[in-house]
N, C-alpha and C positions, 0 to 999 in steps of 0.2 A: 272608131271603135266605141263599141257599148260597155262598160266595166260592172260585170255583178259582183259584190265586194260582200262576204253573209259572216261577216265579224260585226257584232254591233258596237264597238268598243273602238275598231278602226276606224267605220264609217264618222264616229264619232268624230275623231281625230283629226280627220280629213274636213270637216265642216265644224269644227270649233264646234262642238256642242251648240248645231244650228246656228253659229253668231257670226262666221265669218260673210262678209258682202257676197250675195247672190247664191248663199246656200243658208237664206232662212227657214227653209223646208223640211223634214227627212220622210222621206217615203219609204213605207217598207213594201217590199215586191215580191210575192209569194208565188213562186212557179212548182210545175211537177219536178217529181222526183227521176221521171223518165225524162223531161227534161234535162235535167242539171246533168245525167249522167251521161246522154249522149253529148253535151257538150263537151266534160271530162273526157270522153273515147275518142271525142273527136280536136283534141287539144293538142297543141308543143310548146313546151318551155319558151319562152320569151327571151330567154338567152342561154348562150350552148353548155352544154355538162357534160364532162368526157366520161362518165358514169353513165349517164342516159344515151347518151349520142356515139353511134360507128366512129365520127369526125364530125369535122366542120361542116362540111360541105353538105353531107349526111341530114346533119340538123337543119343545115339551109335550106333547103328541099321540102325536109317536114311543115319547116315555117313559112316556105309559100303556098304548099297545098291546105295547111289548117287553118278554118274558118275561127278557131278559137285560142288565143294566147294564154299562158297560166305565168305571173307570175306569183312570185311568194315575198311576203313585207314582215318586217318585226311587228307582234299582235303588241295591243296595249292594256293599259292598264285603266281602270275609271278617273285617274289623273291624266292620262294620255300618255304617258312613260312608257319604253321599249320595253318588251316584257323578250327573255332568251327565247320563243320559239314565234315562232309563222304563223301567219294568217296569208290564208289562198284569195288571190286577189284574179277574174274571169275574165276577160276581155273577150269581146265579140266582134266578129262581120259579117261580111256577104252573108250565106246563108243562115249565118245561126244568127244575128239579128233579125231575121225575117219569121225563124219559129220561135225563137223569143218575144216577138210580138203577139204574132198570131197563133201560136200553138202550146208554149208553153206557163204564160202569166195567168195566174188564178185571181188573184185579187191584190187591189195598190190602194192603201192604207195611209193616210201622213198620218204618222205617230208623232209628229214636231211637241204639242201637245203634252205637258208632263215630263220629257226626255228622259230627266236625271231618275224621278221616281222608279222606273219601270228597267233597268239595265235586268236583261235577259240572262236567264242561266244557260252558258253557251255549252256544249261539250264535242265532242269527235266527233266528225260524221262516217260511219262505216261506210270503207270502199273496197270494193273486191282488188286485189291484189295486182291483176294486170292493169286498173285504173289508177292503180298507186302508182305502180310503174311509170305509168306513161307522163305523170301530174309531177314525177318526184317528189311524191307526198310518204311520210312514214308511217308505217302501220304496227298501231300501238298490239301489240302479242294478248 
């Protein structure tokens, strides 16, 4: 699996602010928006939610025909600290790693260069409601 991970703050997290061994890099990976969505449409929870999911078995099913896994991590803070709410964490295969390579990547950026300087103003990304649904993501009113 491929993991598109669009918290700069996690990413962080996950690579020591560029310092841990074999992730002295950070690349920033800029795809379409009709990208990122069909991946969303075409997602299931990584693990089962009797809120989201008929049953088990139900969810089972969803998660072998979906070419893309959603799960959700506690977002951080510029110290790396669990901040109360989530960040959406992408994982990709079969098909959707193949138009993530080839159809949906605009431009690959290493911002490694400056890190700490430039932390990004993140905020929600709007998602129509049935894409909420399906991501178990919360849609702020």
């Amino acid at each position: 699996m491929t993991w598109i991970k669009p918290s700069f703050l996690w990413m962080m997290y996950r690579c020591g602010w560029a310092a841990k061994p074999g992730q002295s890099h950070v690349l920033a990976v800029e795809i379409t928006r009709e990208g990122w969505e069909w991946a969303l449409a075409h997602a299931c929870l990584s693990h089962y939610d009797r809120e989201h999911h008929a049953d088990h078995e139900s969810w089972r099913a969803l998660l072998r025909e979906s070419p893309v896994r959603i799960q959700w991590d506690p977002e951080r803070d510029r110290e790396l600290n669990p901040l109360p709410h989530r960040s959406i964490q992408v994982g990709l295969s079969g098909e959707a790693i193949r138009r993530y390579a080839e159809d949906w990547t605009v431009s690959i950026t290493d911002i490694t260069e400056g890190l700490r300087d430039r932390v990004p103003q993140e905020r929600p990304y709007p998602l129509p409601p049935d894409l909420a649904q399906r991501i178990g993501a919360t849609v702020a009113d």
